[in-house]
C-alpha positions, -999 to +999 in steps of 0.1 A: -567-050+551-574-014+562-549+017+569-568+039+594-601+027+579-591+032+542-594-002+525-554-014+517-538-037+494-504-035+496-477-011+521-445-012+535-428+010+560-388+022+559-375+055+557-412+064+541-441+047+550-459+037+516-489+021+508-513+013+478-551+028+486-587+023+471-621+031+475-610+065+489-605+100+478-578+130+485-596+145+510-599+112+529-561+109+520-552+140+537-569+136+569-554+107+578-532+109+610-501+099+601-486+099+634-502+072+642-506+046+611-528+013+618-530-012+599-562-035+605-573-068+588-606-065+573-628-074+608-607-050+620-581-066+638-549-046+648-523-060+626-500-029+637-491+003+651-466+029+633-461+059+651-424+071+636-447+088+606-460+121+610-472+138+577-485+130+538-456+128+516-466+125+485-497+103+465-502+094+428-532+089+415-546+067+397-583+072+381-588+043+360-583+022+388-593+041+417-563+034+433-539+059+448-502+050+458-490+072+491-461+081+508-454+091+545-423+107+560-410+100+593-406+123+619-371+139+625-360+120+662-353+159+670-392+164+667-397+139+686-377+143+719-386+182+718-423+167+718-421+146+747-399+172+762-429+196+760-457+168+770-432+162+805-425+201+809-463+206+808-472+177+831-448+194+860-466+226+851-495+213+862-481+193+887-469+228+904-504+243+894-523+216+914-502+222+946 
Protein backbone atom coordinates (compact mmCIF):
# COMPACT_ATOMS: atom_id res chain seq x y z
CA UNK A 1 0.00 0.00 0.00
CA UNK A 2 0.98 3.66 -0.47
CA UNK A 3 0.44 6.92 1.87
CA UNK A 4 0.41 9.90 -0.62
CA UNK A 5 2.67 7.86 -3.00
CA UNK A 6 5.19 6.82 -0.28
CA UNK A 7 5.33 2.99 -0.27
CA UNK A 8 3.38 1.78 3.32
CA UNK A 9 3.41 -1.14 5.45
CA UNK A 10 1.63 -0.63 8.38
CA UNK A 11 -0.62 2.87 9.85
CA UNK A 12 -3.34 3.57 11.92
CA UNK A 13 -5.17 6.76 12.64
CA UNK A 14 -6.58 8.06 16.26
CA UNK A 15 -5.74 11.08 18.00
CA UNK A 16 -2.29 10.84 15.76
CA UNK A 17 -2.24 9.49 12.56
CA UNK A 18 0.79 7.05 12.45
CA UNK A 19 2.28 5.07 9.95
CA UNK A 20 5.44 2.85 9.26
CA UNK A 21 7.35 4.21 5.78
CA UNK A 22 10.05 2.84 3.35
CA UNK A 23 11.83 3.56 0.35
CA UNK A 24 11.57 7.25 1.11
CA UNK A 25 13.57 9.94 2.71
CA UNK A 26 12.97 13.13 5.20
CA UNK A 27 12.55 15.43 2.72
CA UNK A 28 9.92 13.32 0.94
CA UNK A 29 8.57 12.91 4.58
CA UNK A 30 8.12 16.54 5.16
CA UNK A 31 6.35 17.44 2.09
CA UNK A 32 3.71 15.37 2.45
CA UNK A 33 0.26 17.13 2.85
CA UNK A 34 -1.02 16.00 5.80
CA UNK A 35 -4.26 17.60 5.52
CA UNK A 36 -5.18 15.41 3.35
CA UNK A 37 -3.67 11.69 3.98
CA UNK A 38 -4.47 8.85 1.21
CA UNK A 39 -3.91 5.78 1.55
CA UNK A 40 -3.76 3.76 -1.82
CA UNK A 41 -3.33 -0.07 -2.55
CA UNK A 42 -0.38 -0.66 -4.63
CA UNK A 43 -2.35 -0.11 -8.34
CA UNK A 44 -3.30 2.69 -6.67
CA UNK A 45 -6.66 2.24 -5.56
CA UNK A 46 -8.16 4.70 -2.99
CA UNK A 47 -8.36 2.68 0.06
CA UNK A 48 -9.04 6.11 2.07
CA UNK A 49 -9.31 9.66 2.66
CA UNK A 50 -8.09 11.43 6.09
CA UNK A 51 -8.51 14.91 6.21
CA UNK A 52 -8.65 15.63 10.28
CA UNK A 53 -4.53 15.63 10.09
CA UNK A 54 -2.81 18.64 9.31
CA UNK A 55 1.01 18.64 10.08
CA UNK A 56 4.24 16.16 10.69
CA UNK A 57 4.42 15.22 14.19
CA UNK A 58 7.14 13.54 14.77
CA UNK A 59 9.28 10.42 12.70
CA UNK A 60 12.03 7.99 13.83
CA UNK A 61 14.32 6.71 11.85
CA UNK A 62 15.51 3.81 11.08
CA UNK A 63 18.75 3.37 8.71
CA UNK A 64 19.35 -0.22 8.87
CA UNK A 65 16.14 -0.83 7.61
CA UNK A 66 15.26 2.08 5.66
CA UNK A 67 12.21 2.44 7.37
CA UNK A 68 10.88 5.46 9.18
CA UNK A 69 7.89 5.38 11.71
CA UNK A 70 5.75 8.88 11.53
CA UNK A 71 3.36 10.57 13.39
CA UNK A 72 0.58 13.19 12.41
CA UNK A 73 -1.41 15.52 14.66
CA UNK A 74 -4.93 16.41 14.05
CA UNK A 75 -6.08 19.65 13.53
CA UNK A 76 -7.67 21.62 16.57
CA UNK A 77 -11.88 21.55 15.40
CA UNK A 78 -11.17 25.48 16.29
CA UNK A 79 -8.80 25.48 13.15
CA UNK A 80 -11.03 24.04 11.35
CA UNK A 81 -14.36 26.00 11.66
CA UNK A 82 -12.23 29.39 11.55
CA UNK A 83 -10.96 27.83 8.05
CA UNK A 84 -14.22 27.21 6.51
CA UNK A 85 -15.36 30.32 8.10
CA UNK A 86 -12.74 32.16 6.02
CA UNK A 87 -13.22 29.97 2.64
CA UNK A 88 -17.40 31.14 3.09
CA UNK A 89 -16.45 34.84 4.16
CA UNK A 90 -14.24 34.90 1.00
CA UNK A 91 -16.78 33.34 -1.38
CA UNK A 92 -19.46 36.22 -0.43
CA UNK A 93 -16.57 38.61 -1.00
CA UNK A 94 -16.44 37.72 -4.22
CA UNK A 95 -19.87 37.16 -4.59
CA UNK A 96 -20.33 41.05 -3.78
CA UNK A 97 -17.28 41.74 -6.04
CA UNK A 98 -18.93 40.10 -9.13
CA UNK A 99 -22.17 42.16 -8.73
Amino acid sequence: MKLNGIFCTNYAAGERFQAVLHSTTVDEIKEIDAKTLVVQTDTGEIVETYTLYGKLFSYRSFPESGVFEVEFTQVPQAEITAERLLLFMEGLKEGFENE
